[in-house]
PyMOL Python script that loads the backbone (N, CA, C, O; Angstrom):
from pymol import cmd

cmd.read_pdbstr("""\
ATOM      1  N   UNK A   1    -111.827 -29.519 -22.403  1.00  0.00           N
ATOM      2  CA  UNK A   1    -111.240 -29.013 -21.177  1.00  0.00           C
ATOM      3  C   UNK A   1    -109.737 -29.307 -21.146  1.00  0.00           C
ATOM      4  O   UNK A   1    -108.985 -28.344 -20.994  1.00  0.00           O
ATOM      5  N   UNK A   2    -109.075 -30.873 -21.309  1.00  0.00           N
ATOM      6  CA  UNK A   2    -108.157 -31.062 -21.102  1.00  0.00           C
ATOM      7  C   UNK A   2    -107.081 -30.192 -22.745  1.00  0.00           C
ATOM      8  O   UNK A   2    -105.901 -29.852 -22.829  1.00  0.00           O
ATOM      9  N   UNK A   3    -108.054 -30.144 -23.597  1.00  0.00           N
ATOM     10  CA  UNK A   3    -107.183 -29.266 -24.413  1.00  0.00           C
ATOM     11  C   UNK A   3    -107.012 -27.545 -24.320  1.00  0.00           C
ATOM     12  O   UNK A   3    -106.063 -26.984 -24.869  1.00  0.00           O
ATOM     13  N   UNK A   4    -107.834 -26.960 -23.718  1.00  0.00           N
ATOM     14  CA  UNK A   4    -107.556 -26.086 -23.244  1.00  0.00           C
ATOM     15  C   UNK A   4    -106.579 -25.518 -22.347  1.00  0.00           C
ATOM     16  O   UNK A   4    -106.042 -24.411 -22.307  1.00  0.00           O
ATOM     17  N   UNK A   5    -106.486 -26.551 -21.641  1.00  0.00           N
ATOM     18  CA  UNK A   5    -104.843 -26.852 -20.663  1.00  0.00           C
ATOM     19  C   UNK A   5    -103.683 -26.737 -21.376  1.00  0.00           C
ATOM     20  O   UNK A   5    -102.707 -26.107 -20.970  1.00  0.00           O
ATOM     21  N   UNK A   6    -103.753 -27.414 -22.599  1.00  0.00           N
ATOM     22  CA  UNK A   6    -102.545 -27.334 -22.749  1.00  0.00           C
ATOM     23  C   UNK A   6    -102.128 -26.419 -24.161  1.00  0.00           C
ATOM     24  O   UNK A   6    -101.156 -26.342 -24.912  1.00  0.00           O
ATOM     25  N   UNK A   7    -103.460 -25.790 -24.037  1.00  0.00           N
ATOM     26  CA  UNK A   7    -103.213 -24.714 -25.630  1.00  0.00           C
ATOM     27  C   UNK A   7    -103.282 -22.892 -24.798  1.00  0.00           C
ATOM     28  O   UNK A   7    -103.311 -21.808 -25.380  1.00  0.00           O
ATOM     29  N   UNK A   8    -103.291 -23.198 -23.208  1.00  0.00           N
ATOM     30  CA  UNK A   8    -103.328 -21.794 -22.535  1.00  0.00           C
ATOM     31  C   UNK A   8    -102.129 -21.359 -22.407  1.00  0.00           C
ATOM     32  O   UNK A   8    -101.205 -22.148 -22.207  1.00  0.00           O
ATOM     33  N   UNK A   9    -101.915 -19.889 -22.511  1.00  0.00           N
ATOM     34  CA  UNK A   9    -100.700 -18.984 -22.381  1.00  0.00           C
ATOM     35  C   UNK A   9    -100.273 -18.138 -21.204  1.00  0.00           C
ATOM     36  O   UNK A   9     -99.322 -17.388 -20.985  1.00  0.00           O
ATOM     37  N   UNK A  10    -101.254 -18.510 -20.581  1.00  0.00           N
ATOM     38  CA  UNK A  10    -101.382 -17.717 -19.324  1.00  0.00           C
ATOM     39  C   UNK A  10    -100.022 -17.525 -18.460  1.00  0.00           C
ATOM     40  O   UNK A  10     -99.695 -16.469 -17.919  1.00  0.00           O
ATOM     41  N   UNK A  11     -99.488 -18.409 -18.437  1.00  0.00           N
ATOM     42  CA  UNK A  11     -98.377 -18.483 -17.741  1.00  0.00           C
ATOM     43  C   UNK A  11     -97.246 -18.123 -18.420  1.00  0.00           C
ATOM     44  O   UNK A  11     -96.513 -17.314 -17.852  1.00  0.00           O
ATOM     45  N   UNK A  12     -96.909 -18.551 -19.560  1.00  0.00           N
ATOM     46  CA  UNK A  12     -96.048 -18.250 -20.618  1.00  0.00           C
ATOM     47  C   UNK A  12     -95.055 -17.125 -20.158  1.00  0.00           C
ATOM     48  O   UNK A  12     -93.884 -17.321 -19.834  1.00  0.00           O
ATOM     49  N   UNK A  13     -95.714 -15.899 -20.179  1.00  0.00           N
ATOM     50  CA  UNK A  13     -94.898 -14.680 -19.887  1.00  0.00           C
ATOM     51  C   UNK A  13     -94.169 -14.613 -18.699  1.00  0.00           C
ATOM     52  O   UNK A  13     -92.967 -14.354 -18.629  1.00  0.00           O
ATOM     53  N   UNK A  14     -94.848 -14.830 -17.856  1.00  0.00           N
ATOM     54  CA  UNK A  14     -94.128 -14.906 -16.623  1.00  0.00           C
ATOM     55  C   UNK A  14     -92.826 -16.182 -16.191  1.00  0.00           C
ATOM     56  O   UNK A  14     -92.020 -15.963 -15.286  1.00  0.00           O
ATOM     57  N   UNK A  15     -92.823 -17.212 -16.837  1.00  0.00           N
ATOM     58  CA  UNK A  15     -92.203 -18.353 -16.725  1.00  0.00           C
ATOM     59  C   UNK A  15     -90.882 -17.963 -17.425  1.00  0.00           C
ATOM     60  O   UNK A  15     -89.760 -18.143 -16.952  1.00  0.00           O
ATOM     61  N   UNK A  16     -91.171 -17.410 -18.607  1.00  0.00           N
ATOM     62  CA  UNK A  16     -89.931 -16.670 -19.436  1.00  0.00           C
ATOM     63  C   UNK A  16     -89.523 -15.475 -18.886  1.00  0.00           C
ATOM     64  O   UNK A  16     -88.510 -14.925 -19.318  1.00  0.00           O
ATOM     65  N   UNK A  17     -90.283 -14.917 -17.840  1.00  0.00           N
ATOM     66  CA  UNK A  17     -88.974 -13.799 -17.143  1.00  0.00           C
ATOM     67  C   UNK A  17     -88.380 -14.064 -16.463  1.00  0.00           C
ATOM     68  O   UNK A  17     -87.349 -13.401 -16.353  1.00  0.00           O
ATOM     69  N   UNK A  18     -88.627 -15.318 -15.449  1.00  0.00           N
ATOM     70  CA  UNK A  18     -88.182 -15.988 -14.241  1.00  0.00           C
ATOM     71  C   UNK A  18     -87.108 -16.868 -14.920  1.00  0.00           C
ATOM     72  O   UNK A  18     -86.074 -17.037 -14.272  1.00  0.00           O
ATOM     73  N   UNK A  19     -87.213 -17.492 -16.213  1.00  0.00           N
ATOM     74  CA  UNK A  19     -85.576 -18.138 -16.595  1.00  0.00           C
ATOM     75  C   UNK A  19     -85.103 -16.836 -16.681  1.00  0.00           C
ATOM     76  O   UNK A  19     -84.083 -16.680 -16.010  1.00  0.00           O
ATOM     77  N   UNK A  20     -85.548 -15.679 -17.370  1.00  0.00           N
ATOM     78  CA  UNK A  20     -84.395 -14.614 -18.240  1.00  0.00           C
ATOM     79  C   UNK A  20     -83.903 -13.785 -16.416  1.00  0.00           C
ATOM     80  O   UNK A  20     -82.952 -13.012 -16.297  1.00  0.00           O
ATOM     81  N   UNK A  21     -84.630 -14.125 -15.477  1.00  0.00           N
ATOM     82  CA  UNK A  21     -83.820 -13.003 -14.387  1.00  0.00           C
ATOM     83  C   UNK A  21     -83.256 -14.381 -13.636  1.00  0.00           C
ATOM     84  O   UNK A  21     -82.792 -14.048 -12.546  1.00  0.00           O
ATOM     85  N   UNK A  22     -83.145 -15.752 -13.847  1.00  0.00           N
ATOM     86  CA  UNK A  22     -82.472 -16.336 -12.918  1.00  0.00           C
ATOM     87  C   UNK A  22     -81.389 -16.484 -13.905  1.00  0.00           C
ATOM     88  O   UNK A  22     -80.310 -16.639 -13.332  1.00  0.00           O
ATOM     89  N   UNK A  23     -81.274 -16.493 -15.582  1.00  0.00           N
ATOM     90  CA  UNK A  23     -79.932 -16.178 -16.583  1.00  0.00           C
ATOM     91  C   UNK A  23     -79.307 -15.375 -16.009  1.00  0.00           C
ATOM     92  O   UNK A  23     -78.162 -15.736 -15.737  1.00  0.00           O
ATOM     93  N   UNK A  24     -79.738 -13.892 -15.537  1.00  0.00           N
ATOM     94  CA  UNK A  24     -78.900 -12.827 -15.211  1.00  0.00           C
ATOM     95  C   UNK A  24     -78.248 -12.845 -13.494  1.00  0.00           C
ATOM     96  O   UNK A  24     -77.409 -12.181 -12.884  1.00  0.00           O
ATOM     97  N   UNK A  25     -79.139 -13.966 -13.173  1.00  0.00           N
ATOM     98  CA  UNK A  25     -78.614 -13.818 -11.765  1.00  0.00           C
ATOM     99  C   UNK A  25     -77.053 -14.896 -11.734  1.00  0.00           C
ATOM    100  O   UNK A  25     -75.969 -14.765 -11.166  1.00  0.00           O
ATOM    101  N   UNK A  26     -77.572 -15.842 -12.556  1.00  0.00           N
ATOM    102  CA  UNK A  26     -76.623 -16.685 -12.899  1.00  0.00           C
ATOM    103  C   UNK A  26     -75.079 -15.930 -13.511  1.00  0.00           C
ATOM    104  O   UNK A  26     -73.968 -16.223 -13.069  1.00  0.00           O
ATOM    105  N   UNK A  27     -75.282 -15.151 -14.356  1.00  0.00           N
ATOM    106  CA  UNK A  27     -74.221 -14.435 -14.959  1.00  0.00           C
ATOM    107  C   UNK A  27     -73.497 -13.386 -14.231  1.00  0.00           C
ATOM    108  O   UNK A  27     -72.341 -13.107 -14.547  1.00  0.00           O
ATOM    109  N   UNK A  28     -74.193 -12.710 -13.147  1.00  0.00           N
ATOM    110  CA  UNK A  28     -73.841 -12.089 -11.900  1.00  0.00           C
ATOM    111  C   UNK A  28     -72.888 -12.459 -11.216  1.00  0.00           C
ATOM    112  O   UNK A  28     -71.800 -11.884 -11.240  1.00  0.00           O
ATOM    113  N   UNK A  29     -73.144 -13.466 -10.507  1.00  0.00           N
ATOM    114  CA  UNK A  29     -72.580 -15.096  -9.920  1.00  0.00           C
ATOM    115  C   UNK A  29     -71.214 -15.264 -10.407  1.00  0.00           C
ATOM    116  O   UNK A  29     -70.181 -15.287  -9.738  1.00  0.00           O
ATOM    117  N   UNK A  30     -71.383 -15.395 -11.869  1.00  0.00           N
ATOM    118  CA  UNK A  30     -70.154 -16.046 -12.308  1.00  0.00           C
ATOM    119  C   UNK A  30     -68.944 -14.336 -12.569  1.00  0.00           C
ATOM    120  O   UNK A  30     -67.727 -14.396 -12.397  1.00  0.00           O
ATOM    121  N   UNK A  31     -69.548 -13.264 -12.909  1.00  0.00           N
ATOM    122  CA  UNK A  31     -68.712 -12.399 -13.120  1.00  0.00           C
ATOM    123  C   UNK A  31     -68.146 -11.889 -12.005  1.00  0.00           C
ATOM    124  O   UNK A  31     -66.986 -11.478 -12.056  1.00  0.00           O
ATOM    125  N   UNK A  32     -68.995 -11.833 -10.654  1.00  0.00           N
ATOM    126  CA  UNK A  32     -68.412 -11.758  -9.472  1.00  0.00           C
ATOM    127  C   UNK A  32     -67.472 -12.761  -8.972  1.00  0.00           C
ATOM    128  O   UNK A  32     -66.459 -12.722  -8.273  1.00  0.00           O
ATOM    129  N   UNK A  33     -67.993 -13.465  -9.431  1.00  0.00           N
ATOM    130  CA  UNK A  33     -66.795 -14.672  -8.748  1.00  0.00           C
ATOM    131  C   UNK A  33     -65.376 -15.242  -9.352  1.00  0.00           C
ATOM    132  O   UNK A  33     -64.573 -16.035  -8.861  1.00  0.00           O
ATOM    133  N   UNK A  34     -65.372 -14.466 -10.733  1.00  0.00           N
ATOM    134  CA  UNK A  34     -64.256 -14.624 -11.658  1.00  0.00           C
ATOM    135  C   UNK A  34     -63.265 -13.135 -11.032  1.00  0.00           C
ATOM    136  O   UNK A  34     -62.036 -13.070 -11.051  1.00  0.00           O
ATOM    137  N   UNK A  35     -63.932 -12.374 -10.667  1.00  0.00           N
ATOM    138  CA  UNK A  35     -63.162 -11.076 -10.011  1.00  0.00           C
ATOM    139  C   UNK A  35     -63.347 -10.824  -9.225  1.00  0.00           C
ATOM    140  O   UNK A  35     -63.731  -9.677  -8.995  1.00  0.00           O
ATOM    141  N   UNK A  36     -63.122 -12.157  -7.870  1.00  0.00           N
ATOM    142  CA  UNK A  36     -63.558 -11.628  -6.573  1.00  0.00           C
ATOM    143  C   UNK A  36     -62.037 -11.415  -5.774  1.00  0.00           C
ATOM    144  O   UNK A  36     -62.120 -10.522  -4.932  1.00  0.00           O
ATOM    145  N   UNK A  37     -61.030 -11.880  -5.838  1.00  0.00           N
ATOM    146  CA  UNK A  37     -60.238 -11.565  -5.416  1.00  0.00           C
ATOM    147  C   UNK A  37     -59.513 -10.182  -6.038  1.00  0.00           C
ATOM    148  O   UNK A  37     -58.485  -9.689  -5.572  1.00  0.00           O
ATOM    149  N   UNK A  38     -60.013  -9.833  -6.807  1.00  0.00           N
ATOM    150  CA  UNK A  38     -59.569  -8.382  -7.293  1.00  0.00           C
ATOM    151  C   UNK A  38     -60.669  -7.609  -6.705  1.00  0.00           C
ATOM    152  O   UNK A  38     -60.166  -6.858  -5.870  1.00  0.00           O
ATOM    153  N   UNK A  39     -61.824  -7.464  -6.753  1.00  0.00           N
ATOM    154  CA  UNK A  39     -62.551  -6.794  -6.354  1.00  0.00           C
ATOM    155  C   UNK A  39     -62.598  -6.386  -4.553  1.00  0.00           C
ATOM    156  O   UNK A  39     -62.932  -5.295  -4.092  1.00  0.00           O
ATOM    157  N   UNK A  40     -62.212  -7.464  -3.858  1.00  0.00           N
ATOM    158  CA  UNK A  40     -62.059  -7.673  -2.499  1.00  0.00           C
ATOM    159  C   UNK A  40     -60.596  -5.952  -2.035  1.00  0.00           C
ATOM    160  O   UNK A  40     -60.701  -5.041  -1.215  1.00  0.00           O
ATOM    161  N   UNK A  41     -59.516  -6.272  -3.003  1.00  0.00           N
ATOM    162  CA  UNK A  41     -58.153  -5.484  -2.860  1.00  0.00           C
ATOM    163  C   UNK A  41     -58.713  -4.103  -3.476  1.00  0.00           C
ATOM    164  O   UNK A  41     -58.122  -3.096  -3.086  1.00  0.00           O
ATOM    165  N   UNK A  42     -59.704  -3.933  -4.326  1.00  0.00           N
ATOM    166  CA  UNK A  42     -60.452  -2.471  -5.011  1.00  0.00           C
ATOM    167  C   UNK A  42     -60.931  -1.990  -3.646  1.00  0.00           C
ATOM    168  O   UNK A  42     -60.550  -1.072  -2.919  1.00  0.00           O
ATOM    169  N   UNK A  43     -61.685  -2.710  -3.558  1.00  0.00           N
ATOM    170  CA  UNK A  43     -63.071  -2.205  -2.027  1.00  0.00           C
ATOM    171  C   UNK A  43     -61.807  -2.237  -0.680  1.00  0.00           C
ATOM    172  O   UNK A  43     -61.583  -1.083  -0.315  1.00  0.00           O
ATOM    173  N   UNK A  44     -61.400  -2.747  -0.302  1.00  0.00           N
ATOM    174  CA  UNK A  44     -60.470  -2.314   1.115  1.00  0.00           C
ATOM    175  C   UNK A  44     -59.590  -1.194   0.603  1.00  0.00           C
ATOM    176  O   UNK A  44     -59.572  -0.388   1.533  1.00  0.00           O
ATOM    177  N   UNK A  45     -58.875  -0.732  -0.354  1.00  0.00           N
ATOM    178  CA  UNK A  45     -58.182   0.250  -0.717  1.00  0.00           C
ATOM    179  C   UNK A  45     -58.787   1.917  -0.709  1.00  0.00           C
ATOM    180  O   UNK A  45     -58.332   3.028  -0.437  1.00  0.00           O
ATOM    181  N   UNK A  46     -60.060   1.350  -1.174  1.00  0.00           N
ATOM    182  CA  UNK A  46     -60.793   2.486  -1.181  1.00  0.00           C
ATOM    183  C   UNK A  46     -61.606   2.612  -0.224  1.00  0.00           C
ATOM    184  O   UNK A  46     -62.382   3.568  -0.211  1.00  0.00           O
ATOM    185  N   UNK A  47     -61.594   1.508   0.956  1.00  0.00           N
ATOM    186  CA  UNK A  47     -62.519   2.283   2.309  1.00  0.00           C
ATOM    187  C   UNK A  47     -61.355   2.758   2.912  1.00  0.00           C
ATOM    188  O   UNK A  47     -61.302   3.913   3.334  1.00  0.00           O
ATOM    189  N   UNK A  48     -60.368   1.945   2.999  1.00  0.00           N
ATOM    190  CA  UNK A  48     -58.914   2.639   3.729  1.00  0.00           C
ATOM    191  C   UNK A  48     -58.829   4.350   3.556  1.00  0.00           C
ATOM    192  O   UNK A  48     -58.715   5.169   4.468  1.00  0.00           O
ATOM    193  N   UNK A  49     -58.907   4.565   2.352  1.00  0.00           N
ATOM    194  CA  UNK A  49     -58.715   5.637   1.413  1.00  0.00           C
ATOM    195  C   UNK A  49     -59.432   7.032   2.071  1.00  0.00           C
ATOM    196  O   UNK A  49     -58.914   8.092   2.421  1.00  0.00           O
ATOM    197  N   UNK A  50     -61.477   6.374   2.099  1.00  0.00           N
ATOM    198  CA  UNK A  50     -62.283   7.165   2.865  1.00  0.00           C
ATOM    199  C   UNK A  50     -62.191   7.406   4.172  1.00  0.00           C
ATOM    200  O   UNK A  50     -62.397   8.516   4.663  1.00  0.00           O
ATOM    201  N   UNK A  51     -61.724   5.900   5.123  1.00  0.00           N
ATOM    202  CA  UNK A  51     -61.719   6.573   6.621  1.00  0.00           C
ATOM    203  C   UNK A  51     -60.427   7.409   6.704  1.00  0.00           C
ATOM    204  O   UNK A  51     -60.540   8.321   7.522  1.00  0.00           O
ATOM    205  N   UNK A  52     -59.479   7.366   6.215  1.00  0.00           N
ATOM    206  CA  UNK A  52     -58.772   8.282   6.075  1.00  0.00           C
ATOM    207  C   UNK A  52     -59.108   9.427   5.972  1.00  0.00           C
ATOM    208  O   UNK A  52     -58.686  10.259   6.775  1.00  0.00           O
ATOM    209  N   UNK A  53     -59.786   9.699   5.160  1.00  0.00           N
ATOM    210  CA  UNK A  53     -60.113  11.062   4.677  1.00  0.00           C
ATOM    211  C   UNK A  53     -60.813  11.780   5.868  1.00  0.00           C
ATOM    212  O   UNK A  53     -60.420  12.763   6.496  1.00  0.00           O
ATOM    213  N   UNK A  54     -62.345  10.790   6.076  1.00  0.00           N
ATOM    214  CA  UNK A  54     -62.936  11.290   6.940  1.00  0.00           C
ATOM    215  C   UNK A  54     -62.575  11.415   8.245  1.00  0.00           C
ATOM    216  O   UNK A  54     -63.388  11.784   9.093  1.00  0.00           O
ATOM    217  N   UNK A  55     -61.332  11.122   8.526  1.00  0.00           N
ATOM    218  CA  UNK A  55     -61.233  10.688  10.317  1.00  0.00           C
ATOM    219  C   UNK A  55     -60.008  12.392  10.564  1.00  0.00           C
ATOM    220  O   UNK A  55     -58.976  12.793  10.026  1.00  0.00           O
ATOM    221  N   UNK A  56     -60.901  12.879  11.632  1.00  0.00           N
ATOM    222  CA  UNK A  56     -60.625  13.763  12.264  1.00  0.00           C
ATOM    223  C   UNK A  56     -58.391  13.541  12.287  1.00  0.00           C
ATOM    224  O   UNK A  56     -57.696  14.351  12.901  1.00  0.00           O
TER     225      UNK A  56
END
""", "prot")
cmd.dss("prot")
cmd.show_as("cartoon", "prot")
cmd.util.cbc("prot")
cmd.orient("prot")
């Protein structure tokens, strides 16, 4: 019994997607946050840009 515990795979797959999507969440994180003050001056330029456009 107790070797069956520890020779099961059951979990395996799932444990390795949950590191590989908290890797990517992690890498998210850091690429946003290395270009957040540029990204902040992209996005207000270009809503400026749209209400402009759209406003009567």
């Amino acid at each position: 019994m107790l070797k069956d515990l520890f020779t099961s795979e059951a979990g395996v797959t799932s444990i390795e997607y949950a590191l590989l999507g908290a890797l990517i969440a992690v890498a998210i994180i850091a690429a946003l946050s290395a270009t957040g003050q540029e990204n902040g001056g992209i996005w207000g330029r270009w809503t400026a840009s749209f209400l402009s456009a759209i406003s009567p």
